[in-house]
N, C-alpha and C positions, 0 to 999 in steps of 0.2 A: 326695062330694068326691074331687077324681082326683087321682094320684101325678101329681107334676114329672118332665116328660121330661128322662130322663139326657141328654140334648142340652143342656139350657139351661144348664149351667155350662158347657162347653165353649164357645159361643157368645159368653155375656159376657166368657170369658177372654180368645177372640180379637178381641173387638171394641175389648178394654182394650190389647190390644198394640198393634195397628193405630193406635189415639189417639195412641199414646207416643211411635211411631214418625216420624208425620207431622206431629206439630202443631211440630219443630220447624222443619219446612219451610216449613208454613204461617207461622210467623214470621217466616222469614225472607222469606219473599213478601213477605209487608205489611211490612215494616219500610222505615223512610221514610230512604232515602239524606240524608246531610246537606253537602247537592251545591248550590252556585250558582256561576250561569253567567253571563255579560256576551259577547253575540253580537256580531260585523260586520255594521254595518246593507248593507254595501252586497253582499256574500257571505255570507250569514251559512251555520253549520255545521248551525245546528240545536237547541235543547239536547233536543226529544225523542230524536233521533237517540244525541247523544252519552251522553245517560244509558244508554243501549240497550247501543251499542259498550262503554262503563262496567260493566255488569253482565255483559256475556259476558268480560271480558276481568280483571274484581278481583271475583271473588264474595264474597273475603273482606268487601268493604268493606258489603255488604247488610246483617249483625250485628253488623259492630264498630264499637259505640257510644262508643269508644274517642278517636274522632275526634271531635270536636265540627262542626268546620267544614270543606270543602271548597271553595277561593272560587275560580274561575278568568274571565277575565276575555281575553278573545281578540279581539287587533286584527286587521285586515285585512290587514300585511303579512304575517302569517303566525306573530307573536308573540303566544305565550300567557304571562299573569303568571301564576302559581300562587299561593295563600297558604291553609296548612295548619296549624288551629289544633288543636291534642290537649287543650287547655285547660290544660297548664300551659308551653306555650311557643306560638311563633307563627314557621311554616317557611315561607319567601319562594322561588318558583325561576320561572327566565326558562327558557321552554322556545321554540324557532324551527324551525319546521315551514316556511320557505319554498321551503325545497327538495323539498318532499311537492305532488303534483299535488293539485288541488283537490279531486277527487274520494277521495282518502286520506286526506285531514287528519283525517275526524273519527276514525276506527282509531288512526293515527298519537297521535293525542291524546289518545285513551282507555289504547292502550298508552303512551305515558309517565305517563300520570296514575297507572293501576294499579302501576308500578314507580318511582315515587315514594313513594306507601304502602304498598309491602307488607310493611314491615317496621314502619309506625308503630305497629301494634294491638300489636303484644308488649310495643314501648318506652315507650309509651303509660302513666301510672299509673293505677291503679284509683280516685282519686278520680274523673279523667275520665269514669270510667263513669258514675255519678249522674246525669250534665247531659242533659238530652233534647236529640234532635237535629232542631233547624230543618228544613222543609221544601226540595226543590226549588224553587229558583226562577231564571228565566229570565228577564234584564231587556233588553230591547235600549235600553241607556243610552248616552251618547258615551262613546269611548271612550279613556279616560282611568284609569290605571294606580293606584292607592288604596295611600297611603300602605305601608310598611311597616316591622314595628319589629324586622323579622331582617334580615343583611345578601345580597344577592340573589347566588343560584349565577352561575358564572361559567359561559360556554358560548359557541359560535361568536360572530360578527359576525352580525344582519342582512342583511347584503349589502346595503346602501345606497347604498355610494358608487362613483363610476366616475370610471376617469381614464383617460385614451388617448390615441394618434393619432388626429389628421384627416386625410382628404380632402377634397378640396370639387374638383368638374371640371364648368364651365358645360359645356353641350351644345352643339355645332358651333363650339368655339372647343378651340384646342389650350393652354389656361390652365389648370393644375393648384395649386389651393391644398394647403396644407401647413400643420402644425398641433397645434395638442392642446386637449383638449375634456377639463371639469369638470362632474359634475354630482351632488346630490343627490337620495334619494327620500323622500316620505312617502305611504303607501301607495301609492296611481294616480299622484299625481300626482310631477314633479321638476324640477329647476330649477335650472343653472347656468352656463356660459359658453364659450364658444369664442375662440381666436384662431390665424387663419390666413394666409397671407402668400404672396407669389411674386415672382421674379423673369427679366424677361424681357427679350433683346435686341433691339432694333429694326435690323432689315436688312431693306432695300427694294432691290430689286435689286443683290442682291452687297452692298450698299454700308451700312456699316455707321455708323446713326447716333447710338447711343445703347442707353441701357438705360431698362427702366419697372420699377417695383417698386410692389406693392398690398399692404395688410395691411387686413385684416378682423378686428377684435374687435366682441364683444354679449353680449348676455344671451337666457339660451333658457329658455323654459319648455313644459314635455309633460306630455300626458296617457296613460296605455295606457287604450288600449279594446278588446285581445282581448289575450288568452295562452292557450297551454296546454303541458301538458309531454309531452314524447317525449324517453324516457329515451338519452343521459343530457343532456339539452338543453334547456332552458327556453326555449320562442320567445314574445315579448312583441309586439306592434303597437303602437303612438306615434305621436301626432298632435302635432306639437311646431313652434311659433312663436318666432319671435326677432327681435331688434330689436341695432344697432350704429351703427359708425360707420366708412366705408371711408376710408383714404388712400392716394393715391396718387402719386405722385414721379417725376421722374426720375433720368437720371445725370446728374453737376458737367461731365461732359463730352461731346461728341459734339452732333447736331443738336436732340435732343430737348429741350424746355424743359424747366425746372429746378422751374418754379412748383407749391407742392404744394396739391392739393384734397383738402378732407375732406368727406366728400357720407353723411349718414346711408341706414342701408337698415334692409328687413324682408324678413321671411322665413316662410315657410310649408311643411312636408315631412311626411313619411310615413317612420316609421324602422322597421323589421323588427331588435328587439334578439335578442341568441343569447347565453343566460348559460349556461355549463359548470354542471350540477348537482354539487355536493359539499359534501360538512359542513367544508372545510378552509376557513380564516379567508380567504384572497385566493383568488377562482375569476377566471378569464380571461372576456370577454366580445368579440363579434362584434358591429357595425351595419352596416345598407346605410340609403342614403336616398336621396329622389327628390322634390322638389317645385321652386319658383320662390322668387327674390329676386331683389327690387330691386339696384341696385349702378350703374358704371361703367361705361365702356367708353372703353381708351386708345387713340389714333391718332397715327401720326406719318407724314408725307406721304401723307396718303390711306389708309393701309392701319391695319389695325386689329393692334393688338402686342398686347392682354389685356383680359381683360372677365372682370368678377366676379358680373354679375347676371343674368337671364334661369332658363329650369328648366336646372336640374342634377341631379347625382346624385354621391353621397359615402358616404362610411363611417367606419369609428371603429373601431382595433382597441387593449385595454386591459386593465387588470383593473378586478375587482369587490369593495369588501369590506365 
C-alpha cells in the first residue's frame, strides 16, 4: 500500500478556494432578473435587447431579491410607465425618452431604469427578501398604462401639442393666407385645425374697384411616415389631409359685389416638421408644406383678385409642448 502524495491536500485545498470564490458569480449568472416588459408593436425596443443594456448598466439588480417586481411598460411616443414593487410598497414613475433618437432609447432606458433602483435594494426590508422573483417576461400587449396605487413622478411634457402661425400661398397667384394652426398627437398619428384668411384689393387698370376677403377654416388630420434625429433637431415627415369650408366676400363698397359664398374644400400635402430637441417643458417647432386643395377663385372684371385652391405651399412656425 503506497503513501499519499504530499500534493493531494494542497490540491483539495485549492480546488475548495476556487468553489468559494466563484459560485457566487455563478449565482449571480443564473439569477433570474425580476424584469417585465410591455413593447411598441409598431417600433418596438426589444426586451432581449433591454434586459442586455439592463444588466450592463444595474449589476446590482441581478442579486437583489430585494425587488420583487420590475413592471415597465413602453408606448410608442416614447413614454415609458415604470412600477416598482419592493413588496412592501408600490413606486409608479413616468420616464419620456422622446427626445432620445430611436436608435438610443433602449441605453437611455436602461440607464434611467438602473437609477431608479439603485438605491431600493438598501431601502428595501428584509421581509422582501423571502418572495421569489417572477420571471422575465415580454408581452407585446396594447398599449395601455395599468392602474397604479402610488402617485406618479412628475417630469417634462410629452410634447404633444402644437400651436402656431400659418402660411398658406397658392402657386402662381400673388394670394397669401394668414393664420394659426392647432393640433394634437398620439403617437403617428394627429389631428387638429387651421384658420386662415386674406385680404385683397381689386384694381383693374389704375382703377380701383373694391376689396375681396377669404377666410379658410377645417379640420386636419396627419400621419408621420418617416423621422429621424440630427442632434439638436428632430425632423418628422407627414402626410396630412383636411377638409373645411371657404368664404368669401367683398367690400360694402366699390364695384365689387357684396354677395357672400361659402364653397366647402379638401386638402392633401406633405409637411417636413423640425422639433427643437430639449428636456425644457415648451420647445419651438418649424413646418414647410406643399400639396393641392380644392378652394375658390375671385374675379372682378375679368381679372382674377385671389384664389385659395390649386397646389400650394406653406408653413407653420410655433411651439411645442
Amino acid at each position: 500500500m503506497g503513501l499519499p502524495s504530499p500534493q493531494a491536500p494542497l490540491t483539495a485545498l485549492l480546488f475548495s478556494a476556487s468553489t468559494l470564490l466563484t459560485s457566487p458569480l455563478a449565482r449571480a449568472t443564473e439569477a433570474v432578473l425580476p424584469f417585465a416588459f410591455t413593447d411598441c408593436a409598431e417600433a418596438p425596443l426589444g426586451g432581449a435587447a433591454l434586459l442586455g443594456a439592463l444588466r450592463l448598466e444595474s449589476t446590482h439588480l441581478l442579486t437583489d431579491s430585494a425587488l420583487r417586481l420590475i413592471e415597465v411598460r413602453y408606448h410608442c411616443d416614447g413614454h415609458a410607465h415604470v412600477r416598482i414593487d419592493t413588496g412592501d410598497e408600490v413606486i409608479a414613475r413616468d420616464l419620456f425618452l422622446q427626445d432620445a433618437p430611436l436608435s438610443e432609447r433602449t441605453r437611455a432606458l436602461a440607464l434611467a431604469l438602473a437609477e431608479e433602483t439603485r438605491d431600493l435594494g438598501r431601502l428595501a426590508s428584509p421581509r422582501a427578501e423571502a418572495l421569489a422573483a417572477p420571471p422575465f417576461i415580454t408581452t407585446p400587449a396594447p398599449d395601455e398604462t395599468p392602474p397604479s396605487t402610488a402617485p406618479a413622478a412628475t417630469g417634462p411634457s410629452p410634447k404633444n401639442a402644437f400651436v402656431g402661425l400659418a402660411l398658406r400661398a397658392p402657386l402662381g397667384s400673388s394670394t397669401a393666407l394668414l393664420g394659426a394652426l392647432a393640433a394634437h398627437r398620439w403617437e403617428r398619428w394627429s389631428a387638429g385645425g387651421t384658420l386662415v384668411a386674406t385680404r385683397e384689393e381689386a384694381n383693374v387698370s389704375r382703377q380701383r374697384l373694391g376689396s375681396v376677403t377669404a377666410v379658410m377654416v377645417g379640420a386636419r388630420v396627419a400621419y408621420r411616415i418617416a423621422e429621424v434625429s440630427l442632434t439638436p433637431v428632430h425632423v418628422e415627415l407627414e402626410l396630412v389631409a383636411g377638409a373645411g369650408v371657404v368664404h368669401v366676400g367683398g367690400s360694402a363698397s366699390g364695384a365689387v359685389a357684396t354677395r357672400d359664398v361659402y364653397k366647402p374644400y379638401g386638402e392633401a400635402h406633405l409637411s417636413v416638421l423640425l422639433r427643437l430637441r430639449t428636456k425644457e417643458v415648451i420647445a419651438p417647432f418649424l413646418s414647410a408644406d406643399l400639396g393641392r386643395s380644392s378652394g375658390v377663385v375671385a374675379e372682378a372684371a375679368g381679372h382674377e383678385i385671389l384664389r385659395t385652391g390649386g397646389w400650394f405651399t406653406g408653413g407653420a412656425l410655433g411651439l411645442n409642448f
